[in-house]
C-alpha positions as CSV (number, residue, x, y, z in Angstrom):
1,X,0.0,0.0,0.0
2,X,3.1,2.6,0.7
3,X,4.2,1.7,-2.7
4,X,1.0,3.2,-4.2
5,X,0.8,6.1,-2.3
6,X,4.7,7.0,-3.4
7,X,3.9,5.9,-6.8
8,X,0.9,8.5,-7.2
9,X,2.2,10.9,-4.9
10,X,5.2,11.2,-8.1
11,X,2.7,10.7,-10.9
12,X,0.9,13.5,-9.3
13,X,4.0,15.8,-9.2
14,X,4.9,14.8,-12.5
15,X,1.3,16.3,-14.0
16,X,1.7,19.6,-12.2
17,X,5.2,19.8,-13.4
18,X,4.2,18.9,-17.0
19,X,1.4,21.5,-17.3
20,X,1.4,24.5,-18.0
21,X,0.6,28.0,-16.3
22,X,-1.8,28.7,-19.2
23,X,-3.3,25.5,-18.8
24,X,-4.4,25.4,-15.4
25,X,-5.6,28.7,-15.9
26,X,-5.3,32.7,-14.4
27,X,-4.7,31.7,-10.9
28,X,-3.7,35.5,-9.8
29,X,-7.2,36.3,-10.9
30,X,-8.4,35.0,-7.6
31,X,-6.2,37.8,-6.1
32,X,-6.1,40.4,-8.2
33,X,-8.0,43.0,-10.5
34,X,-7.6,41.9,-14.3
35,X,-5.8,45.5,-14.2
36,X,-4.0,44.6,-11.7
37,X,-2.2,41.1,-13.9
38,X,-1.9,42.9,-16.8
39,X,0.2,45.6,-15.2
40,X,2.0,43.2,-13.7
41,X,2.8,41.5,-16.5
42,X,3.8,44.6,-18.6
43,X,6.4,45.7,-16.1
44,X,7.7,42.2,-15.8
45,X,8.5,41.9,-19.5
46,X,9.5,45.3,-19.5
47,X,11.9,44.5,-16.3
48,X,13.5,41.8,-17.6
49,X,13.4,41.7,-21.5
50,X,16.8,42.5,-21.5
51,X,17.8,39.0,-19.1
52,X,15.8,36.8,-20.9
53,X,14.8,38.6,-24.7
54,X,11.3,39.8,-25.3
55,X,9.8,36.8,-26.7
56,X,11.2,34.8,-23.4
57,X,9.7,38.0,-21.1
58,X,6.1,37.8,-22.6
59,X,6.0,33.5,-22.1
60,X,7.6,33.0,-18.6
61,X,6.1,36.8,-17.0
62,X,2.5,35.3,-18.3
63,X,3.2,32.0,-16.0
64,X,5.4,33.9,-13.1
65,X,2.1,36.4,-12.7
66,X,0.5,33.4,-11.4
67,X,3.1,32.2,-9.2
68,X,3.5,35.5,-7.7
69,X,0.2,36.6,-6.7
70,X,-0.2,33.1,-4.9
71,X,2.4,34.1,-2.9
72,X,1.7,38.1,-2.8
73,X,-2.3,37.8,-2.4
74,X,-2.2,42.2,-2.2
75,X,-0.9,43.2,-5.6
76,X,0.6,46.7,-3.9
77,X,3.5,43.9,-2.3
78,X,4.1,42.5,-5.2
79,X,4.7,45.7,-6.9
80,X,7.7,45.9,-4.7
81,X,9.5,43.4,-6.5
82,X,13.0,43.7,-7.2
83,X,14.0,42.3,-10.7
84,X,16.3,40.2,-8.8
85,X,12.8,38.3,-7.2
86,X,10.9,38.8,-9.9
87,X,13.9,36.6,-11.9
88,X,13.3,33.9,-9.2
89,X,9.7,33.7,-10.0
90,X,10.4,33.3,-13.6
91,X,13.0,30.8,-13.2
92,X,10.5,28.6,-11.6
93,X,8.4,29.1,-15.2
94,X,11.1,27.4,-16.9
């Protein structure tokens, strides 16, 4: 029985790693004004175009928005964000 529970416990890591941020949807939506992402997400790819090219900036920004307001629920903190954190969040896009 602890075989199974280890066996989905990785199958079900495996999934979330797999899918995308698009995928399972806007979750900063539950936090924030649709204003509020797309700010966001503008001065993210403006931040860090030049670290990671435009094209890069507009995909992984899109998922880090996500990531972000899940752990900034108040979009005036996550404003704060150095590039340097805002970097972290992206990397965790990738």
């Amino acid at each position: 029985m602890e075989k199974g529970r280890i066996l989905l416990v990785i199958v079900s890591l495996t999934v979330v790693t797999i899918i995308s941020c698009k995928t399972v949807g806007r979750i900063a939506a539950k936090y924030w004004l649709n204003r509020e992402i797309k700010e966001f997400v503008s001065n993210c790819e403006d931040k860090t175009a030049f670290i990671v090219g435009k094209d890069n900036a507009a995909k992984y920004c899109d998922c880090a928005v996500d990531i972000v307001a899940e752990q900034y629920h108040n979009y005036q903190d996550a404003k704060k964000l150095s590039v340097t954190a805002i970097i972290d969040f992206i990397n965790r896009c990738k």
